[in-house]
C-alpha positions as CSV (number, residue, x, y, z in Angstrom):
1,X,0.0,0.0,0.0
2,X,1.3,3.5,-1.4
3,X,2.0,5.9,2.1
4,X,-0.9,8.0,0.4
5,X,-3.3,5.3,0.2
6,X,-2.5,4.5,4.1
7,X,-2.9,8.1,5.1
8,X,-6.1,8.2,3.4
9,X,-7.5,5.4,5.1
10,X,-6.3,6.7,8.5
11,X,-7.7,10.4,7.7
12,X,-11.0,8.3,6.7
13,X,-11.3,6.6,10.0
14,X,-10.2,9.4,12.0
15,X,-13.0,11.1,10.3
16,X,-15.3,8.6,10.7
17,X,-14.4,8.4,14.6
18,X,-14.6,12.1,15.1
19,X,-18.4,12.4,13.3
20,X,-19.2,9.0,14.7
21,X,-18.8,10.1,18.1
22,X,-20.5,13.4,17.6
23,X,-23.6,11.7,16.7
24,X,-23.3,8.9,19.7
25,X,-22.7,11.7,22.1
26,X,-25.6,13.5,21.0
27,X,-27.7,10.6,20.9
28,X,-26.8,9.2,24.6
29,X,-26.5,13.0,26.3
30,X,-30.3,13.5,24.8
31,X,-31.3,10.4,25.4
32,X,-29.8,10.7,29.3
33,X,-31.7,14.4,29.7
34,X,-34.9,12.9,28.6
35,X,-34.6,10.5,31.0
36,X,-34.5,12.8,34.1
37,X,-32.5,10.7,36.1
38,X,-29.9,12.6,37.6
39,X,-27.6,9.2,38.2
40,X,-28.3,8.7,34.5
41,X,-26.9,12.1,33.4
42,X,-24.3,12.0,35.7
43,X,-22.7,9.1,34.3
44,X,-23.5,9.8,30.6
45,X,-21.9,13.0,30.6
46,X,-18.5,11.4,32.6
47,X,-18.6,9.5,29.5
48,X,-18.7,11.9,27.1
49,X,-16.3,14.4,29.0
50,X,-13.8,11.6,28.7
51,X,-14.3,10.7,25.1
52,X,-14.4,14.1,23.6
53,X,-10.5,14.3,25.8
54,X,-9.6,10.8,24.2
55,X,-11.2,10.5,21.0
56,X,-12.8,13.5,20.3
57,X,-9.4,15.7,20.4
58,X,-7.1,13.4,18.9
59,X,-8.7,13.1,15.9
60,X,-9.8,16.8,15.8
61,X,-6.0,17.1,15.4
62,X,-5.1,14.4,13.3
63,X,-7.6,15.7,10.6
64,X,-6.2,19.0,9.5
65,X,-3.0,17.4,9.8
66,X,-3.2,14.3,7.7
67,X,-5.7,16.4,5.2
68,X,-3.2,18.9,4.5
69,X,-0.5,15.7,4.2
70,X,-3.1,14.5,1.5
71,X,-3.3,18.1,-0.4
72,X,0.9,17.9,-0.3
73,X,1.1,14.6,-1.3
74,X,-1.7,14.9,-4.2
75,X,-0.1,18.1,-5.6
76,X,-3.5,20.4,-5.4
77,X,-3.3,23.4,-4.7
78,X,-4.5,25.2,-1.0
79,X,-6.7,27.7,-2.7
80,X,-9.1,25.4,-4.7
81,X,-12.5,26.3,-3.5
82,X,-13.7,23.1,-2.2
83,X,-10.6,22.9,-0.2
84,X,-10.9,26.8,1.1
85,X,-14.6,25.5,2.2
86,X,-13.8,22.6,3.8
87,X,-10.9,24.7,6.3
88,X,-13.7,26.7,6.9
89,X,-16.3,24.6,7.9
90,X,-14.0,22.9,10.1
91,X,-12.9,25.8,11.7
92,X,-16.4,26.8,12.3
93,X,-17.2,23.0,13.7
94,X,-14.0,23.6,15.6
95,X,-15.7,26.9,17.3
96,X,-18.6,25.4,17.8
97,X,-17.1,22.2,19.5
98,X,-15.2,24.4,22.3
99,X,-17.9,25.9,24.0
100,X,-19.9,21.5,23.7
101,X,-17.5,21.0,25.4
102,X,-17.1,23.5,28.1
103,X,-21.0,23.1,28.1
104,X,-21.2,18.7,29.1
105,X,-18.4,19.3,31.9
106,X,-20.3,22.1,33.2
107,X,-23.5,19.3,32.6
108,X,-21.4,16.9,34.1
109,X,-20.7,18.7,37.2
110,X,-23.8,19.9,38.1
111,X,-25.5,16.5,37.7
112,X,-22.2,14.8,39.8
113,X,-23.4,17.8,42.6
114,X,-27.0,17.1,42.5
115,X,-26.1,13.2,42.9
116,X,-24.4,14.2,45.4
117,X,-27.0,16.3,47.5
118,X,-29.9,14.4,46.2
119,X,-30.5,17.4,44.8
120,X,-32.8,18.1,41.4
121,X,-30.7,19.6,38.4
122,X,-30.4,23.1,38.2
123,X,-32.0,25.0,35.8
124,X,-29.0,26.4,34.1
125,X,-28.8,22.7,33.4
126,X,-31.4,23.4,31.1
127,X,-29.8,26.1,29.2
128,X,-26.5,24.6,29.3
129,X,-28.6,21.5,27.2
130,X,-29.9,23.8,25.2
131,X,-26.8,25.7,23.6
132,X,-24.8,22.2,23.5
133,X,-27.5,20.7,21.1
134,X,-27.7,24.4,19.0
135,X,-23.7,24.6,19.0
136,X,-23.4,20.8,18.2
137,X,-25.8,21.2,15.6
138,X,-24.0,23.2,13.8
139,X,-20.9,21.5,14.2
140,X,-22.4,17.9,13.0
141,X,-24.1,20.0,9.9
142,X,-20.7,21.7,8.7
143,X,-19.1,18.1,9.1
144,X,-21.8,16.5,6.8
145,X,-21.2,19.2,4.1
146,X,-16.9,18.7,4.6
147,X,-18.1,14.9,4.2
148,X,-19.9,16.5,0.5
149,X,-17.0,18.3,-0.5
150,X,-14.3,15.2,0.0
151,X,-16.1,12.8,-1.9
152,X,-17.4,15.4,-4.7
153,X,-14.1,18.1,-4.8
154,X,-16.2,20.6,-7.0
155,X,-14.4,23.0,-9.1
């Protein structure tokens, strides 16, 4: 296998593990609020704080990283427009990701308090929920157009 056909498969599944897990997480944190259960929340979003650290990150850094290996290696040029799209949709999923995550610890902690206590969430719970699915959808919707672009590299 050519070292661009290996990087390409690893850019692949490092994409496919960094969207993958952006739709789990949102999946299990919504299904988690839902529920109500404050033991329920509490754990999902230990969960999720630790797999945006472990997963999440790492392949929010290989990405740019092995893509722009792949533009090198391939011999395009940075300025195509596909290209100049899909650096900006990531650095917009990349803004939006920051505060998703600053959002579920804040979750995190405040369900781990009210377990604690025995206490009922707090409402800024509720907000917090709020702007994480709003920022998140905007992250997993420039992703699913960066996914567009890849495959169809318009002129």
């Amino acid at each position: 296998m050519s070292d661009f056909l290996l990087l390409k498969t690893l850019h692949i599944l490092s994409s496919t593990v960094l969207f993958g897990l952006g739709a789990g997480s949102a999946y299990y944190s919504f299904r988690a609020w839902r529920s109500g259960k404050v033991e329920v929340i509490a754990v999902t979003f230990r969960h999720l704080v630790f797999a945006d650290w472990a997963f999440t990150t790492t392949s929010a850094i290989f990405q740019p990283l092995s893509g722009l290996a792949l533009v090198w290696m391939a011999g395009w040029p940075l300025y195509q427009s596909w290209l100049l799209w899909t650096f900006g949709l990531y650095v917009l999923a990349g803004l939006c990701w920051v505060p998703v995550v600053w959002l579920q610890i804040r979750v995190r902690e405040m369900a781990e308090r009210a377990l604690r206590e025995n206490t009922p969430m707090p409402m800024t719970a509720s907000t917090y929920i709020g702007w994480w699915f709003c920022s998140g959808s905007v992250a997993f919707s420039a992703f699913v157009v960066i996914f567009f672009l890849m495959v169809w590299k318009p002129a």
